[in-house]
N, C-alpha and C positions, 0 to 999 in steps of 0.2 A: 387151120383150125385154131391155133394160138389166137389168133387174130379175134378172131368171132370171141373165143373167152375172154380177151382183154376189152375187145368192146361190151360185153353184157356183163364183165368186172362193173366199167366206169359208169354206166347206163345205171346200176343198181345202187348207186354210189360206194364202189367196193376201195377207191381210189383217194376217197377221203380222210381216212384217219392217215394214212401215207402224208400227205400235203400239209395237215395237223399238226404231225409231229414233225416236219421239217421246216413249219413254219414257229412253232414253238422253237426249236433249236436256233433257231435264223435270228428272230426277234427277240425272245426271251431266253435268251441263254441261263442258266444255273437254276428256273423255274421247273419243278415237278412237271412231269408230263402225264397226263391222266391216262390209264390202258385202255385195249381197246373196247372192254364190256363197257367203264364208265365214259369214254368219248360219245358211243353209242345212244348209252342210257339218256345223257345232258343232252344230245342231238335232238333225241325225239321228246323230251320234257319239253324243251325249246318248241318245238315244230307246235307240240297242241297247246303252248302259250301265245304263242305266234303265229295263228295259220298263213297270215299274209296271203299270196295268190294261190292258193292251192284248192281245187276247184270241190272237192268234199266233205 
């Protein structure tokens, strides 16, 4: 059952801000890390400036 939760985690992109902030830490060390409401917020402002391949 774990299993099924960790995949419909990653599937929803529940796995993203995780990767964010250890890519922040990795690359940009001593930089602000944004939380996770405003990671979110920037995500999807992004998304409707950007639709790129996304079919709707």
């Amino acid at each position: 059952m774990r299993t099924v939760g960790w995949y419909l985690d990653s599937v929803v992109g529940g796995q993203d801000y995780q990767r964010y902030v250890a890519h922040m830490r990795r690359v940009h060390p001593g930089e602000p890390i944004a939380d996770k409401g405003t990671y979110w917020r920037e995500r999807y402002a992004d998304a409707e400036r950007n639709p790129g391949a996304r079919c709707c």
